[in-house]
C-alpha positions, 0 to 999 in steps of 0.5 A: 793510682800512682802517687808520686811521693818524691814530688809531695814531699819537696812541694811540701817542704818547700811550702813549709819552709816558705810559710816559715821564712815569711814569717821570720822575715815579715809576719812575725815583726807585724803580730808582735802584739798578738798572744798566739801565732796563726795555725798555718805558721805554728804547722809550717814552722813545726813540720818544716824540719822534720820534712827538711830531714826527711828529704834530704835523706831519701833524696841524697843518703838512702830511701827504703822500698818493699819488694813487690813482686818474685821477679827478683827471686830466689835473691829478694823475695816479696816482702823484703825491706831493701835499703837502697843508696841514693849517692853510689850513682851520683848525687841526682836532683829530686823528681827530675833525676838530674845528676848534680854530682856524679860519683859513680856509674851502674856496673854490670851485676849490680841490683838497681832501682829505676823507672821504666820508661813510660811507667811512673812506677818504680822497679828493681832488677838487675843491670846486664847490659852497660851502654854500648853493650851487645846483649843475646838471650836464647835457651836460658843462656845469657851472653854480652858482648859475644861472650856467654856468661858463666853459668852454674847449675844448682838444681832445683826444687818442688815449688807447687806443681812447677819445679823451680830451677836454680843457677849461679851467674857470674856476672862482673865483680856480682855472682847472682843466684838466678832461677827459672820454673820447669813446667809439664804445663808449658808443653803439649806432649808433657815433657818438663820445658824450662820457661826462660822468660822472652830471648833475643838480640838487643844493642844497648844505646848510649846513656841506657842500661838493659836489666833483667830480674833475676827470676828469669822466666817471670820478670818483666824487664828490658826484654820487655819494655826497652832499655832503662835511661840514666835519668830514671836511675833512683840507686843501688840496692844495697841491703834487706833490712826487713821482712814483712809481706802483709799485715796480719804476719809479724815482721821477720829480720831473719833475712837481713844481708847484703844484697850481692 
């Protein structure tokens, strides 16, 4: 089950706040006489600020998000702790993802968070195609616009039996460090065959982006599911903060950089 958090928590805001103006307003004239206020009240009025803060700041300055999944590898790993900066795409409205403010736009390279398009869940991958863009993907080689993306081998290394192959893309002002998986598996006669993840041609629309994880052979992206709209933006990821993949490790900041 999904639990839409950024919809409880302005619901609870706005009750807390409700019951605490009532009583500034009305209720609090009428019990004069009584020692103690209702229990309600006394919650309301105590939680309010704090969930008044709380929203602010992961509505309009930041919010925190764990990796979930090694869509994003080698860069972000399952269990990192990103910040993700909620005003560098522009001041947006809670839960409906409006944009009240615009301050700046998604650019090629940057590493997003987002909704995909009939998922309630959230996403991180990388933005490829800004609106209007041409994008192609064939053999591992990504090109926008006509134009092939600079690629740079890096080599590879054992990762179980599948080798993990590593390679930098230059992608605007961002350098990523993206990766595929060779596999004896993936081919019938046993040659080593790199697994590059679903390829084509896509035309981005306008108001939309195309992502891709940068674990290109096991990332469930535009490729996939279409292209991103601009309201289900929820910002840039902008640093690792933490890292902690379960409960029964200690949480590590070893990992703590800039996200490129």
């Amino acid at each position: 089950m999904n639990i839409d958090f950024p919809l409880i928590l302005m619901i609870a805001t706005f009750v807390t706040g409700l019951v605490a103006l009532a009583d500034k307003l009305y209720f609090a004239k009428r019990r004069e006489q009584e020692a103690e206020e209702p229990f309600l009240i006394e919650q309301s009025k105590s939680f309010f600020p704090v969930l008044a803060i709380v929203f602010v700041l992961r509505s309009f300055i930041a919010e925190p998000f764990q990796i979930p999944s090694a869509s994003m590898e080698p860069g972000l790993i399952k269990g990192d702790f990103i910040l993700v900066s909620k005003f560098d795409y522009g001041l947006r409205l809670p839960v409906w993802g409006t944009t009240l403010i615009p301050v700046g736009e998604p650019e090629r390279g940057d590493v997003m968070v987002f909704f995909p398009p009939e998922d309630p869940r959230y996403f991180i991958k990388r933005v490829i195609g800004l609106p209007g863009d041409h994008i192609e993907f064939h053999d591992g080689q990504l090109s926008v616009n006509g134009k092939k993306i600079e690629t740079t081998p890096l080599g590879g290394e054992p990762v179980y039996r599948p080798l993990n192959f590593y390679a930098e893309e230059k992608l605007g002002e961002h350098t990523a460090k993206i990766q595929w998986m060779v596999s004896p598996e993936a081919s019938s006669n046993g040659q080593m065959m790199v697994m590059t993840g679903p390829q084509g041609k896509w035309d981005v629309p306008e108001g939309h982006y195309f992502m891709m994880g940068d674990n290109r052979g096991n990332s469930a992206d535009s490729r996939v599911w279409g292209f991103v709209p601009e309201e289900n933006i929820v910002g840039k990821a902008v640093a690792i903060w933490m890292h902690w993949e379960n409960f029964t490790d200690i949480p590590s900041f070893d990992r703590n950089t800039w996200i490129n």
